[in-house]
ZAKOLSE-957380 format. One record per residue (C-alpha): residue in one letter; x, y, z. Coordinates in steps of 0.5 Angstrom, whole numbers, padded with zeros to 4 digits, always signed. Last residue first. Layout:
N
AXYZ ...
% end
This chain:
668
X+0037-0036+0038 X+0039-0029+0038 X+0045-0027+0042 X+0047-0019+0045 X+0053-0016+0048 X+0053-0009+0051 X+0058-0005+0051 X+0058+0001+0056 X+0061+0009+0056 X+0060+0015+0060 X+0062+0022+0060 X+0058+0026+0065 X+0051+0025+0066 X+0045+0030+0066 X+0045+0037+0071 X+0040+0038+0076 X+0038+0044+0074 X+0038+0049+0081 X+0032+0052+0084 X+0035+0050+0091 X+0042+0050+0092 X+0045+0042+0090 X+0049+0039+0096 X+0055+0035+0094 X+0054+0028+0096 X+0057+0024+0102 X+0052+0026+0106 X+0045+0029+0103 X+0044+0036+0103 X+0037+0039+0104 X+0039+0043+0098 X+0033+0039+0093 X+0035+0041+0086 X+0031+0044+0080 X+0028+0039+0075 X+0030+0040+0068 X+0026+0042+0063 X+0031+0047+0061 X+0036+0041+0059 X+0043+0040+0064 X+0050+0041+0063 X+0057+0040+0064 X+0060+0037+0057 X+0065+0032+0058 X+0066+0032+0051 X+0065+0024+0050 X+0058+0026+0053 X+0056+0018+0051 X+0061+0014+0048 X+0058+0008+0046 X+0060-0001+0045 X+0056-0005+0041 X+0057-0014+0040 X+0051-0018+0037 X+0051-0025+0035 X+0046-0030+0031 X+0051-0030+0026 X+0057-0024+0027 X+0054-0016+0028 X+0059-0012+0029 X+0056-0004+0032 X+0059+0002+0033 X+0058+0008+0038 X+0060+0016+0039 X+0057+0021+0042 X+0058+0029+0042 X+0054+0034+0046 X+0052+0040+0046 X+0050+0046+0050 X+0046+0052+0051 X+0044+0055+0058 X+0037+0056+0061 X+0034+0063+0063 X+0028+0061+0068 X+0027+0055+0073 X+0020+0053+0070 X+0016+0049+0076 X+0015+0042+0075 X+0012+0034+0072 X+0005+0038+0074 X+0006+0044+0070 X+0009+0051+0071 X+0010+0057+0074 X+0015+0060+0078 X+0019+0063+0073 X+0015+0064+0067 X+0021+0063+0061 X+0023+0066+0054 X+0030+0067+0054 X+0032+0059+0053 X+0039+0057+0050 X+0040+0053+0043 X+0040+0045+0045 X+0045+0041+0041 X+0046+0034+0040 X+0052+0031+0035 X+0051+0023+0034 X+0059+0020+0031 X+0058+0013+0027 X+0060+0006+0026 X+0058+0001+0022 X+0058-0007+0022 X+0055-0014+0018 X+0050-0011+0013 X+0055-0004+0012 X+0055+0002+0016 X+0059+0008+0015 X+0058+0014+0019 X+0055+0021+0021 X+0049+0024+0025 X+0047+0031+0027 X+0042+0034+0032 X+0039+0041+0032 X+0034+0044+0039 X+0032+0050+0038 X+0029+0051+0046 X+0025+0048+0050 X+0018+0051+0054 X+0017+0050+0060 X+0013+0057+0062 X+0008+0061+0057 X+0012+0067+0054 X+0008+0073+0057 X+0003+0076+0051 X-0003+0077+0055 X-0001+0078+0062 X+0001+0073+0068 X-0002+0073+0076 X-0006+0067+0075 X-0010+0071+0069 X-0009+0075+0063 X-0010+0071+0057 X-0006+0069+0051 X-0001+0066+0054 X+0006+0065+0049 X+0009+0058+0046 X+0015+0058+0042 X+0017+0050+0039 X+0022+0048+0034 X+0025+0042+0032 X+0031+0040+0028 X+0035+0034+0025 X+0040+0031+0021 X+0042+0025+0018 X+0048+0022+0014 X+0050+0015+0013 X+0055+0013+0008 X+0056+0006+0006 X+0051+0005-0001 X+0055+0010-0004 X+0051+0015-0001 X+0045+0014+0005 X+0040+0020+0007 X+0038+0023+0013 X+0032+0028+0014 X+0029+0032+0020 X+0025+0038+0020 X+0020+0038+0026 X+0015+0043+0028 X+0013+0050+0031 X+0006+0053+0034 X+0004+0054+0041 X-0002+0060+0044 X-0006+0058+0051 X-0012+0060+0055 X-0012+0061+0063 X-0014+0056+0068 X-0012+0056+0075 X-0008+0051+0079 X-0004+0054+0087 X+0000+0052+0091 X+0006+0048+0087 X+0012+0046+0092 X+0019+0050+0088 X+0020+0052+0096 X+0019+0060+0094 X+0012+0058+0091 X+0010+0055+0085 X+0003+0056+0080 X+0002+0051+0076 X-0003+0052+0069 X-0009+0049+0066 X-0010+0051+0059 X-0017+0053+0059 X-0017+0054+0051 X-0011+0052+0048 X-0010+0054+0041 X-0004+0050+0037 X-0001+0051+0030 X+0003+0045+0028 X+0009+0043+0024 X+0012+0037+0021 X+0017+0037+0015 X+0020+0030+0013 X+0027+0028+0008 X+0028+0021+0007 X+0033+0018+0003 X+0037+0011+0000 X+0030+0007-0003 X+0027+0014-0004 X+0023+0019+0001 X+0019+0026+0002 X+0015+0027+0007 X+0010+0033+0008 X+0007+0037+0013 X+0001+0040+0017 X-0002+0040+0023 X-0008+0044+0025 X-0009+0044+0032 X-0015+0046+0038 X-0013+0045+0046 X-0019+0044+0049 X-0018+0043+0058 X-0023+0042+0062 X-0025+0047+0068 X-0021+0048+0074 X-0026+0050+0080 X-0027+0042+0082 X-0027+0044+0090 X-0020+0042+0092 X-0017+0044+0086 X-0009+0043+0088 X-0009+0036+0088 X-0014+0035+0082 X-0008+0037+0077 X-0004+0032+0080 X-0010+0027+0079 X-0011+0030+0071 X-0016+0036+0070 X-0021+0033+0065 X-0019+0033+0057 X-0021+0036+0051 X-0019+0034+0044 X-0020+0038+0037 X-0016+0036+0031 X-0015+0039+0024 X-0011+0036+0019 X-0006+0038+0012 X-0002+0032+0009 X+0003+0032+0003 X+0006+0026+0001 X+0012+0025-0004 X+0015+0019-0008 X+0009+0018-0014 X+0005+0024-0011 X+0000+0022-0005 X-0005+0027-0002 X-0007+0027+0005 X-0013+0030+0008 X-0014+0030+0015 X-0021+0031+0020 X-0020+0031+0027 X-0025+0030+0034 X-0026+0030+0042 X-0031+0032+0044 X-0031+0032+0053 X-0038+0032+0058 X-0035+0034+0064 X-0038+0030+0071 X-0036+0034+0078 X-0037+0030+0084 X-0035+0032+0091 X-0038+0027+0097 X-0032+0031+0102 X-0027+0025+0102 X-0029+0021+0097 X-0026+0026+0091 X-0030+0025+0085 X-0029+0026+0078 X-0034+0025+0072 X-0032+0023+0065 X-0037+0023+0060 X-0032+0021+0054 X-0035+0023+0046 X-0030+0022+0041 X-0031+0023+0033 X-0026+0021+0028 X-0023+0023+0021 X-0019+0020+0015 X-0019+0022+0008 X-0013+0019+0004 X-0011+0021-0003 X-0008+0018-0011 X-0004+0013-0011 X-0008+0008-0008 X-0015+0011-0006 X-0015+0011+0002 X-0021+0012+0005 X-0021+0012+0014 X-0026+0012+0019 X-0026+0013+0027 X-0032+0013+0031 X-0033+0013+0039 X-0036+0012+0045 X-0033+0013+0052 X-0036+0012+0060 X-0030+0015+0064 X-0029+0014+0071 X-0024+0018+0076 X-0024+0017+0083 X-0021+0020+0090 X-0019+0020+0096 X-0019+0012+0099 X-0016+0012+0106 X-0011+0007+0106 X-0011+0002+0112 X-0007+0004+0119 X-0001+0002+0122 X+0003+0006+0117 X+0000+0012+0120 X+0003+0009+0127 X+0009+0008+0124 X+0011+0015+0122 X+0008+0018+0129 X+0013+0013+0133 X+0019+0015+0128 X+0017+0022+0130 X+0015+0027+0125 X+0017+0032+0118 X+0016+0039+0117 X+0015+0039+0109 X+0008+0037+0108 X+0009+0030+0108 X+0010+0027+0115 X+0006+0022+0116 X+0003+0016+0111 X-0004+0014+0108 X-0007+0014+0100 X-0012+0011+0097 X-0013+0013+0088 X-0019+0010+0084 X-0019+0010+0077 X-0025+0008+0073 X-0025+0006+0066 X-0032+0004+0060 X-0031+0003+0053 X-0035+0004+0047 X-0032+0003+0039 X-0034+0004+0032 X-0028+0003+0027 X-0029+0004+0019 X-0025+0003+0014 X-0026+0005+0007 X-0022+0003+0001 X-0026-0003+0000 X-0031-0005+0005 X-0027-0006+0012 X-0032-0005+0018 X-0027-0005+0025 X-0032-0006+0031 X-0029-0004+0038 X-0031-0007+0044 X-0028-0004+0050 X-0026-0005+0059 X-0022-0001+0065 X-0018-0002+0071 X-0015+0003+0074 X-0013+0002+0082 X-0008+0006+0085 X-0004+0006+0091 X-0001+0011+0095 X+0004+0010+0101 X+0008+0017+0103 X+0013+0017+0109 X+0017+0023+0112 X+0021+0023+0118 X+0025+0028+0122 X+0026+0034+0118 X+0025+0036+0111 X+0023+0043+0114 X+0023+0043+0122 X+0027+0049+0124 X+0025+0051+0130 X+0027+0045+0135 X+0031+0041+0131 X+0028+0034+0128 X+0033+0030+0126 X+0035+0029+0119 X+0034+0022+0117 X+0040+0018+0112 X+0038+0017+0106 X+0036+0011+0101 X+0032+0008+0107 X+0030+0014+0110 X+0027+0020+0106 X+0021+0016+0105 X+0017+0014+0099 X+0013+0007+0097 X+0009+0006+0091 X+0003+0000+0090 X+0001+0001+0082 X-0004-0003+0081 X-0007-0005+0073 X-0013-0008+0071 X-0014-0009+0064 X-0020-0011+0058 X-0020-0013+0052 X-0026-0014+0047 X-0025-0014+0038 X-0030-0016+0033 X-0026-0015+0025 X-0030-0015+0018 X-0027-0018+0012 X-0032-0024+0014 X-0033-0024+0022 X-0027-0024+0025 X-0026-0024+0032 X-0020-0022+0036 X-0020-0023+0044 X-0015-0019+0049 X-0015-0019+0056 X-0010-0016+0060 X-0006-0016+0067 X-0002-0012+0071 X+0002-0011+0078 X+0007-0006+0078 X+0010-0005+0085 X+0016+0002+0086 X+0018+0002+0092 X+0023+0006+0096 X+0022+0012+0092 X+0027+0017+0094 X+0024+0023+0099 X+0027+0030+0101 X+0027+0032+0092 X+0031+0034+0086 X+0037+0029+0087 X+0033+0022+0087 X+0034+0015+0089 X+0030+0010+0086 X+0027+0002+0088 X+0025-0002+0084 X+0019-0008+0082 X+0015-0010+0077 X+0010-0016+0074 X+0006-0016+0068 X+0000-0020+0066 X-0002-0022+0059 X-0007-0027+0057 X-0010-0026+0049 X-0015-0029+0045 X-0015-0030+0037 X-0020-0033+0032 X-0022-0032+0025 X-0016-0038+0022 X-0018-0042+0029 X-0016-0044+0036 X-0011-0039+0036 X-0010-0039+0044 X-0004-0033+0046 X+0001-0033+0052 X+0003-0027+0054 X+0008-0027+0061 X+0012-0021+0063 X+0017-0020+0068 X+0021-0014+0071 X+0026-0012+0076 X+0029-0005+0076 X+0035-0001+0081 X+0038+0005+0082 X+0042+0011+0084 X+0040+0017+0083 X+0044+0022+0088 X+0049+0026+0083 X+0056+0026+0085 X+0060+0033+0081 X+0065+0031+0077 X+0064+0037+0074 X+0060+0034+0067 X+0056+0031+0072 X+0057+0024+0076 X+0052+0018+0076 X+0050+0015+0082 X+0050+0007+0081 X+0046+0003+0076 X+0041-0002+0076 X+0037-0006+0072 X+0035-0013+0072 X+0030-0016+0065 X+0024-0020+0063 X+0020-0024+0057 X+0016-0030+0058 X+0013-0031+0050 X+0007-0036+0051 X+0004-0039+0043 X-0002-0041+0040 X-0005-0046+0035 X-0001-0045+0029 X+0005-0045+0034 X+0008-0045+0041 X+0014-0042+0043 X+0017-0034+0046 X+0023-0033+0050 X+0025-0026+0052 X+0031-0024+0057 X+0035-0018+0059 X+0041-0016+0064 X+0043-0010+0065 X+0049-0007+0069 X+0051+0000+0071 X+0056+0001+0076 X+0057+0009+0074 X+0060+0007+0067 X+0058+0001+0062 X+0056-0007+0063 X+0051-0010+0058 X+0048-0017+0057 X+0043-0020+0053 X+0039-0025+0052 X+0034-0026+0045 X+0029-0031+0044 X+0026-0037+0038 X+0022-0043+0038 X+0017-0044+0032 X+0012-0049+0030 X+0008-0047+0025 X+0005-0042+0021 X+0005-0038+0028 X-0001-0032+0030 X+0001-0027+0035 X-0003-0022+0038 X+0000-0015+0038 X+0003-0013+0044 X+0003-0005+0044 X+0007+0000+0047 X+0003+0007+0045 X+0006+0015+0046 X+0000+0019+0045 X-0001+0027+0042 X-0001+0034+0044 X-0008+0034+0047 X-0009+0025+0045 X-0016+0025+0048 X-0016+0018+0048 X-0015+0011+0045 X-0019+0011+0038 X-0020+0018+0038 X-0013+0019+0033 X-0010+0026+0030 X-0010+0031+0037 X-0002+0033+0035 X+0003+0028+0033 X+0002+0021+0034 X+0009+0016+0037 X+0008+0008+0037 X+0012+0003+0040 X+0011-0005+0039 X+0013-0011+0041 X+0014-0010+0048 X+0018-0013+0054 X+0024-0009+0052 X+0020-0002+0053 X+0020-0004+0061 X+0015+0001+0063 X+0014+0002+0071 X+0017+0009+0071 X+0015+0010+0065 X+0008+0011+0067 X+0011+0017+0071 X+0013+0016+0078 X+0015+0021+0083 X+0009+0026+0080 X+0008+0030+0086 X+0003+0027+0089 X+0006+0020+0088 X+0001+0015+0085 X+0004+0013+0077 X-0001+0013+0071 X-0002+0006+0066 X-0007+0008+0060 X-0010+0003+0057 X-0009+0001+0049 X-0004-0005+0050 X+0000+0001+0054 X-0001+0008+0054 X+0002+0014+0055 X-0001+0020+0055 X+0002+0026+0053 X-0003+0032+0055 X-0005+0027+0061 X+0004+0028+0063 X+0007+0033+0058 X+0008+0038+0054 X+0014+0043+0050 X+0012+0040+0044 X+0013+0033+0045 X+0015+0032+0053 X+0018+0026+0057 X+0018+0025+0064 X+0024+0022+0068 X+0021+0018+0074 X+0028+0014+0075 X+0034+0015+0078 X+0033+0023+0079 X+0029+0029+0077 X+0031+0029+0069 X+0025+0032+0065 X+0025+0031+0058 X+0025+0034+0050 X+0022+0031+0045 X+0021+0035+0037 X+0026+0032+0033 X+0028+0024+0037 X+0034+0023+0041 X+0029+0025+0047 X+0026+0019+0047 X+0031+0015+0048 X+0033+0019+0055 X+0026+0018+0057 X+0026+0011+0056 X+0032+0010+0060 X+0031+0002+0060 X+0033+0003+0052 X+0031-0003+0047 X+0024-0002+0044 X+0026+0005+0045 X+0032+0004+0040 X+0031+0001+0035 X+0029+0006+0030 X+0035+0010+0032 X+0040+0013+0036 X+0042+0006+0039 X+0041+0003+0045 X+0041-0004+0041 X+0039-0006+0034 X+0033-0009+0032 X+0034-0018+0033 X+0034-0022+0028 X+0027-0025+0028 X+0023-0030+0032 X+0022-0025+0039 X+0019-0020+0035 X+0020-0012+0034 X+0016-0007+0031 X+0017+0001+0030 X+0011+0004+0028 X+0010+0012+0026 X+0004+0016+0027 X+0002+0023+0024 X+0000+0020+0017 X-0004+0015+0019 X-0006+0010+0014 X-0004+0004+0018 X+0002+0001+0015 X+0006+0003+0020 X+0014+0002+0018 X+0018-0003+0019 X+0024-0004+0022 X+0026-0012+0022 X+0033-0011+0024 X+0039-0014+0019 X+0044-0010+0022 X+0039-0004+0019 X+0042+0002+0023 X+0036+0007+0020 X+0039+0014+0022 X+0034+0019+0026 X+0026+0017+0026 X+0023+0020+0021 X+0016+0022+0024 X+0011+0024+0019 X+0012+0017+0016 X+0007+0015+0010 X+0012+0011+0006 X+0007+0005+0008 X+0002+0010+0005 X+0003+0007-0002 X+0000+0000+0000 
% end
């Protein structure tokens, strides 16, 4: 089909290595997929590229390397990721079509937090509100998805892999999938864990950490027209963290899903289902010594525990209708979300260790619930060589009730697009519209005591092209977004968000990126990305006009190198411009904006031999040593930790210094 040349996301350099790399074949133009499988050869590890969030355990840092995301360091773990300058509910991500959220208050604990992407078979990436089947995607959606496994024949295969690298990190993973033309069980899992790093200074940062996962699918094909799916996976892990008085003790992820695919025809009949628990635990004394409390100057003294749950569980049934050129998805679906917490000493002044143990003693107090009843159409006509048309219609119900004080608000939330894509022998064109609107989220939520924030509407055009050949690629993306009630953090001196309010919202920017291969050994790509986001409305203390807050800067990538089938070698150049439009004291939930950044960049170096089944890659990440840190970065906590340099209140956390790893890897 021509769409599969369709990639408004062009994913840096295409280090094959004999990788299965394939592009969606999905018509939509404003996603790409990048899958892997445990019976073919392996994609390529920990690389700039394709490959490579399906293979990182620091997703986030993965991410990054892509046009147009950014992220946010806090520590050893729960690093958030942003496209477009936004995150959190207005970048979900969602795992095998549901959304996973973390419990910590002040979002300790993102989704990927719990993620191990090496579990997956698939990560998907939607630019802009352009997809109702899953959500109300505000700025897009970031997709790991298993897909149902159908065996011709009896099949045995999996990978294992090693990797050893600086500041004591070590990593050790593992999948295995059998079965054949009547089903298949895939065991998959891994051990993370790494010691603090040190900044480009040589200064030693507090983010050690260490990660364990294990996922189980087993899949039943009785029938050419039927498919069923049982998945559960298991996590634990524990994390430190530099930008805050608490590190997450535990880090429990319990979840499971239901899949059944039925086809009827040319049509298609699917139900899933999923339950997950998070079960978080922070403190500031296990992975850091406790400060006594001192009479008049109790702030971050003595004990302090925080011990959420989080219950989400959900269920859909969707239709799929294929008549020629036209596809058309009909969809319901129904979610709920509950949130108990206990613990003491949390609001900065911390308590005796008797106070603390008697909070532990008692059971979780519910505090609030979220549900949302859904139904949706998505559909979408493909004429070969000629045009597309796609577009969609969401309608959720969603209702927020805080246990405590029988407060319940429900918002009714459209959410809708329309694309136009034009196809030319190898170029395409595309122009869409898109609507979403969505509740306050649960940090959000925190600060509206009594349910005054309004829903968020974000209205966006995106539009671009992408030209590509056998040996190029070149892709433009850029968008125009209208935020109306864009929900905005007010911080106070301590860098503790007080306060939430709506106000209204302008961003426009985009993507360029291009790579191409010459003389069949040459690899060469480059990319940019660029977001400027104003405030339109006088509200929260900001005026029309003033520079909206966490916003990145000009980010600009280079790549250079030789690759063949069995080897390559190549150079990646990172640079971020500086920011001089910010909001200091204001932000969203992943944090305050810290004000005026700096401009960096980095240089890395990394190669790759391929012998048989067998895979050897070695890197040299920051080889320039550069001290530096992104603007969305989190600010330091000051409260001083013994054995590490004390980082002053408000100041970024800067990334890791010059590093190096190899990784070893085997396909059987």
């Amino acid at each position: 089909m021509r769409i599969s040349y369709v990639l408004a996301l062009a994913l840096a350099s295409n280090l094959a290595f004999g990788a299965e790399e394939t592009a969606t074949l999905n018509p939509i133009v404003i996603s790409s997929t990048i899958h892997k499988s445990a019976l073919e050869e392996p994609i390529n590890s920990q690389l700039v590229g394709k490959g490579a969030i399906l293979e990182n355990s620091d997703i986030a840092k993965s991410i990054s390397n892509l046009s147009g995301f950014s992220m946010e360091r806090k520590g050893g773990g729960g690093s958030e990721v942003y496209y477009r300058s936004q995150t959190a509910a207005r970048l979900p991500v969602l795992i095998d079509g549901s959304t996973l959220n973390g419990g910590c208050g002040m979002r300790m604990d993102t989704p990927i937090t719990y993620i191990s992407a090496q579990n997956y078979s698939s990560v998907r990436i939607v630019k802009g509100p352009q997809d109702v089947r899953y959500g109300a995607l505000i700025s897009g959606g970031i997709f790991f998805d298993r897909d149902i496994a159908r065996l011709s024949k009896p099949s045995f295969g999996g990978n294992m892999s090693v990797l050893g690298g600086s500041f004591k990190r070590f990593e050790t993973s593992a999948d295995v999938v059998a079965g054949n033309e009547l089903g298949s069980l895939e065991v998959s899992g891994g051990h993370y864990k790494s010691g603090d790093y040190k900044s480009g200074d040589g200064q030693k940062m507090h983010t050690h950490y260490k990660r364990n996962s294990v996922s189980l699918v087993g899949t039943l094909t009785p029938t050419d027209t039927t498919a069923l799916q049982l998945s559960a996976d298991l996590g634990e892990g524990e994390a430190a963290y530099a930008d805050r008085m608490r590190d997450g003790t535990q880090f429990d992820r319990k979840s499971f899903g239901f899949k059944l695919e039925q086809d009827v025809g040319q049509h298609k009949v699917r139900l899933s289902s999923y339950y997950h628990q998070i079960n978080h635990i922070m403190d500031n004394f296990t992975m850091r010594p406790v400060r006594p409390i001192v009479p008049g100057n109790v702030m971050g003294r003595g004990y302090s525990i925080s011990h959420p749950i989080r219950d989400m569980y959900g269920v859909k049934l969707e239709g799929e209708l294929n008549f020629d050129n036209l596809t058309s998805y009909l969809g319901a679906g129904y979610s709920q979300d509950t949130f108990k917490w206990r613990g003491a000493g949390t609001g900065g002044a911390g308590v005796s260790k008797a106070v603390m143990d008697a909070a532990l003693s008692k059971p979780h107090e519910k505090e609030r619930k979220v549900t949302y009843k859904t139904i949706y159409t998505q559909n979408e006509y493909v004429l070969d060589n000629n045009y597309g048309l796609f577009g969609g219609l969401r309608l959720d119900v969603g209702e927020r009730k805080l246990i405590k004080t029988h407060k319940k608000r429900s918002e009714n939330l459209l959410s809708g697009f329309f694309r136009y894509e034009k196809y030319l022998q190898n170029l395409t064109l595309y122009a869409g519209l898109g609507h979403a609107q969505r509740l306050p989220d649960h940090w959000e939520t925190n600060k509206d005591a009594n349910l005054e924030l309004n829903k968020e509407r974000n209205t966006q055009v995106d539009f671009g092209a992408v030209l590509k050949d056998q040996n190029y690629e070149l892709s433009t993306n850029f968008f125009v977004s209208k935020m109306d009630d864009y929900i905005m953090l007010k911080y106070n001196t301590m860098g503790m968000s007080s306060s939430a309010f709506n106000t209204d919202a302008l961003l426009y920017g985009g993507e360029i990126e291009g790579d191409i291969l010459l003389a069949d050994i040459f690899r060469l790509g480059a990319g940019v990305s660029y977001v400027y986001g104003k405030v339109t409305k006088d509200a929260g203390g900001l005026q029309k006009g003033d520079a909206l807050p966490k916003v990145s800067p000009l980010t600009f990538k280079l790549s250079a190198g030789l690759e063949k089938p069995e080897w390559f070698i190549k150079a990646d150049l990172y640079a971020n411009a500086s920011q001089h439009r910010a909001q200091k004291g204001y932000g969203d939930v992943g944090g305050m904006d810290l004000g005026k950044s700096d401009s960096f960049w980095t240089l890395g170096l990394s190669a790759g031999y391929k012998y048989k089944n067998y895979q050897f890659l070695i890197a040299a990440e920051n080889l320039n040593d550069a001290k530096y840190s992104y603007h969305n970065s989190k600010g330091g906590y000051g409260g001083g930790i013994a054995g590490y340099e004390t980082i002053p209140n408000g100041t970024r956390l800067y990334e890791p210094g010059r590093s190096f790893w190899a990784k070893f890897k085997v396909h059987f």
